[in-house]
N, C-alpha and C positions, 0 to 999 in steps of 0.2 A: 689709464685704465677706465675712470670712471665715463671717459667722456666717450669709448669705445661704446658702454654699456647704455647713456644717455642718448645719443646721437641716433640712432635708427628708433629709438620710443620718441624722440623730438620729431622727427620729420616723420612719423605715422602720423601723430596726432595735429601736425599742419597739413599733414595733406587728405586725414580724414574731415578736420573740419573747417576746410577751406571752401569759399565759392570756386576763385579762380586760383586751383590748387596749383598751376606750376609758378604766379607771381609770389604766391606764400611762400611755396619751395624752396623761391630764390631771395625775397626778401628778408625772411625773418632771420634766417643764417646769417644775411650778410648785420643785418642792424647788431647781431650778440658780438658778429666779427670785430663791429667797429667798438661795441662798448668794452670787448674785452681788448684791444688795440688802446684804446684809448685807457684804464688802466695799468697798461704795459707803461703806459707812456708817462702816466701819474706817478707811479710807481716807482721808476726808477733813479733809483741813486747811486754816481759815481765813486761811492765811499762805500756803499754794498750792495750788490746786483741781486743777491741771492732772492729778495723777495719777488723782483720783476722775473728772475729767468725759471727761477722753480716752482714758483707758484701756478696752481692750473688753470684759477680763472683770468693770468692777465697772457699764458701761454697759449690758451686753448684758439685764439684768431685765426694761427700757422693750418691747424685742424680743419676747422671750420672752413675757410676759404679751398683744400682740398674737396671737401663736401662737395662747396657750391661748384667747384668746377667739375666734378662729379654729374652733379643734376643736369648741371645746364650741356653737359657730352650726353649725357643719358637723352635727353629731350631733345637734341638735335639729332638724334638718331631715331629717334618715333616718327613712325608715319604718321604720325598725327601731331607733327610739331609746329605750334603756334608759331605763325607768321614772324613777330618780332624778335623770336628765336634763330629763325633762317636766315633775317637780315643782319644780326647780329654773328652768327657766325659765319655769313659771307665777309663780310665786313671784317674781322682776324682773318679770315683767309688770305683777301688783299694784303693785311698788315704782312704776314706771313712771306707773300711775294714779295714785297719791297725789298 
């Protein structure tokens, strides 16, 4: 719940005070991604999981990474989608085809 209620006031205030507001977009979600990824990963002990799988700040990555793939579909859909956007999801498209 909390991270339902945090997540749209976090990516207002990167993309209000961003220069190049769609690399914030995508950058800053993915770095919490990895710090909370990489507490999952500190975290975890085969004698009790409970703290790695219930806890929000080492769950919340699963979240986040829905975001950023979020953004980065939002912004390849704008007519005004930076170039390294396009090439990038032509580029999954190919993978796609394979």
């Amino acid at each position: 719940m909390p991270f339902l209620c945090l997540w749209p006031l976090l990516l207002s205030l990167i993309l209000y005070f961003g220069d190049k507001r769609w690399q914030l977009a995508l950058i800053v979600p993915t770095i919490f991604a990895l710090i909370s990824a990489t507490l999952f990963a500190i975290l975890y002990s085969p004698i009790s999981t409970n703290r790695a799988y219930y806890g929000t700040d080492t769950r919340v990555f699963s979240f986040i990474i829905g975001g950023i793939v979020a953004i980065f579909m939002s912004l390849a859909a704008s007519p005004y989608c930076p170039k390294q956007i396009t090439r990038i999801f032509i580029f999954l498209k190919k993978l796609q085809a394979i």
